[in-house]
C-alpha positions in Angstrom: -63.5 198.4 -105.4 -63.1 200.9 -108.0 -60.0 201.7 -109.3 -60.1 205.8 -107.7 -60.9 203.3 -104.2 -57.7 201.9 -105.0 -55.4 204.4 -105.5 -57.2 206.8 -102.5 -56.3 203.9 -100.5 -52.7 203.2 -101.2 -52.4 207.4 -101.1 -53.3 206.8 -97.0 -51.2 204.2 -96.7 -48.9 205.9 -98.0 -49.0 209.0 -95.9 -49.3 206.7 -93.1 -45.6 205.0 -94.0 -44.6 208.6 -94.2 -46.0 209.8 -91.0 -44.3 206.5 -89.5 -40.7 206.9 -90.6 -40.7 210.7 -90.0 -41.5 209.6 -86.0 -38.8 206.8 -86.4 -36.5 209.4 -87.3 -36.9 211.6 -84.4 -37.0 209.1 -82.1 -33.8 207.5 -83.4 -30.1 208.5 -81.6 -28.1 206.8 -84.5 -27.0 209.4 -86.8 -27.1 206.7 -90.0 -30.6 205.3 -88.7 -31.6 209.1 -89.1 -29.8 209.1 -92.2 -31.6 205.9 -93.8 -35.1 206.9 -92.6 -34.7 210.2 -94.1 -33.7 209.2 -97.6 -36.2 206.8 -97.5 -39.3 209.6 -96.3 -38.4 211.8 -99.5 -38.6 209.0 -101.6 -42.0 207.9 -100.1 -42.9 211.6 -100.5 -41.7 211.3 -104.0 -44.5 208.6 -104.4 -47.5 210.3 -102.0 -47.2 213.5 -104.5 -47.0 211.5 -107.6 -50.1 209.0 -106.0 -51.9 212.5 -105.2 -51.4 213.5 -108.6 -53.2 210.5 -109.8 -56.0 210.9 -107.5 -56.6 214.4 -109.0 -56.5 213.0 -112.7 -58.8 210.8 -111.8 -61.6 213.2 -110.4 -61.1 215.0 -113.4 -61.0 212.5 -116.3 -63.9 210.2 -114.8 -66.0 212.2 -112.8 -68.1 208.1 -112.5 -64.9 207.4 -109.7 -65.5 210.4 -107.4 -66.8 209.6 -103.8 
């Protein structure tokens, strides 16, 4: 697995643990449940832009990695 393979697929999973807690959030009553699950989507959201970023680099700076 190349290393662009790699990161593409940690992006998914990454938007998939962001899809996730977003749900968990509006399905929670608990206003601190809502509270932790937020804070912790912006700071997966932190890491899914900073992870896209890299994706982007990559196509860029080794055109050998695109699929």
């Amino acid at each position: 697995m190349t290393v662009s393979s790699q990161v593409k697929t940690c992006y998914a999973s990454i938007k998939n643990i962001e899809a996730t807690l977003a749900i968990l959030r509006a399905q929670t009553n608990e206003a601190s449940a809502r509270n932790v699950y937020f804070e912790t989507e912006q700071l997966i959201t932190t890491i899914r832009q900073d992870l896209e970023q890299q994706v982007l680099m990559l196509a860029r700076e080794e055109p050998q990695y695109k699929q």
